[in-house]
C-alpha positions as CSV (number, residue, x, y, z in Angstrom):
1,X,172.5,110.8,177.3
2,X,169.5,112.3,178.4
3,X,168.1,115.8,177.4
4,X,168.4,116.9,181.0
5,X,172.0,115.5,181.5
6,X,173.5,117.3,178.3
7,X,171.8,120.7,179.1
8,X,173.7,120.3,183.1
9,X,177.0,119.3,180.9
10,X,176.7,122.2,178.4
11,X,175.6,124.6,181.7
12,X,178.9,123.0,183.6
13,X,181.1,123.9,180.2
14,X,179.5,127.6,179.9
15,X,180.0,128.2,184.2
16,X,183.8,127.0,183.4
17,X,184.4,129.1,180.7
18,X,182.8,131.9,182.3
19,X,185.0,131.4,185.4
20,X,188.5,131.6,183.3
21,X,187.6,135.0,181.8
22,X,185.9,136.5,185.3
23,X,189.7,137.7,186.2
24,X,190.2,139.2,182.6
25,X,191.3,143.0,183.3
26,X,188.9,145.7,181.7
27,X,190.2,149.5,181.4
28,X,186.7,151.3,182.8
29,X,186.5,154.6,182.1
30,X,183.3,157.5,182.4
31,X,182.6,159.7,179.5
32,X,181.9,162.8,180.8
33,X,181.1,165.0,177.5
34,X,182.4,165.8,173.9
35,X,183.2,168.7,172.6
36,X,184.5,169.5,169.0
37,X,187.0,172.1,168.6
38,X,188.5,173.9,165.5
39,X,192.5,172.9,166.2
40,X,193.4,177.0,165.9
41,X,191.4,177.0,169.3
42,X,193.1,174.1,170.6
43,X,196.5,175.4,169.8
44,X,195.8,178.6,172.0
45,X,195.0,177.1,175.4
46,X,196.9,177.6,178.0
47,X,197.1,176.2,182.0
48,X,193.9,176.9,183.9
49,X,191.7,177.5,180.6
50,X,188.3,175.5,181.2
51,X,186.8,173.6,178.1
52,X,183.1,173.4,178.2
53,X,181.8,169.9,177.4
54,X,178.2,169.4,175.8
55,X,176.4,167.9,179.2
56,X,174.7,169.9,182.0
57,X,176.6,169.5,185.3
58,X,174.2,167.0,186.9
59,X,173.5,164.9,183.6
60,X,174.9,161.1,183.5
61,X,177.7,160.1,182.8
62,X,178.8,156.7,180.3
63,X,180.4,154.3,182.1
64,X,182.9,152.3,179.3
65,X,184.3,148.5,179.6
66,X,186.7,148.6,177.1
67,X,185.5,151.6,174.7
68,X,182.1,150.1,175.0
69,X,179.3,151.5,177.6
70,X,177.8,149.1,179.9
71,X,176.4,151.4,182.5
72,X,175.3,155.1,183.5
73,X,175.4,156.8,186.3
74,X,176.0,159.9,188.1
75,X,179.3,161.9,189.4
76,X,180.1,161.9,193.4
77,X,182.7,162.7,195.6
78,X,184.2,160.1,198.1
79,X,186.1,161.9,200.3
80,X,188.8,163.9,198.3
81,X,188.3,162.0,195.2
82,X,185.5,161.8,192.7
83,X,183.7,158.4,191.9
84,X,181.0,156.8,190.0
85,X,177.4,156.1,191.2
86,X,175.8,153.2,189.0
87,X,172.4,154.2,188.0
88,X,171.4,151.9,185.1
89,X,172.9,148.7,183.7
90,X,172.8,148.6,179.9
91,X,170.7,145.7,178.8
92,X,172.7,142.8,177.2
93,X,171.2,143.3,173.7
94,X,172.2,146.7,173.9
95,X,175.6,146.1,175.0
96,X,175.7,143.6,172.4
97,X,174.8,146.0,169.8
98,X,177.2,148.6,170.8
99,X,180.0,146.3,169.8
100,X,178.9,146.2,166.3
């Protein structure tokens, strides 16, 4: 077998596998801050008390795959609800890195 022949039959093996996990489900979720509380603080709240997170209202947000980020973006509103605008795609080596 040529050199040509086994890279199109290891390419063919790679675009299968790829295809059996492309309908994998992934819980996404979008950081929007932290905060750290003392727990005497988070005992006293009550309904309609606002916690104040460590981002400015316009700053990105981390889009998560899974616990791990793979994107950024920005908060809109669609409508009634609020959504997600994509603004940067994490590089692969970075995404890679996260899971370590």
């Amino acid at each position: 077998m040529t050199d040509d022949a086994l890279e199109n039959q290891q390419g063919g093996e790679q675009t299968a596998n790829l295809e059996t996990i492309m309908h994998v489900p992934l819980e996404i979720s979008v950081e929007l801050g932290r905060v750290r509380m003392p727990l005497h603080e988070i005992a006293r709240m009550n309904k309609g008390m606002v916690i104040e997170l460590n981002k400015e209202a316009n700053a990105e947000v981390q889009i998560l795959a899974n616990g791990s980020i793979f994107a950024k973006g920005e908060v809109v509103t669609t409508g009634n609800k609020l959504g997600v605008r994509i603004t940067e795609v994490v590089s692969t080596s970075a995404r890679i890195n996260s899971l370590s």
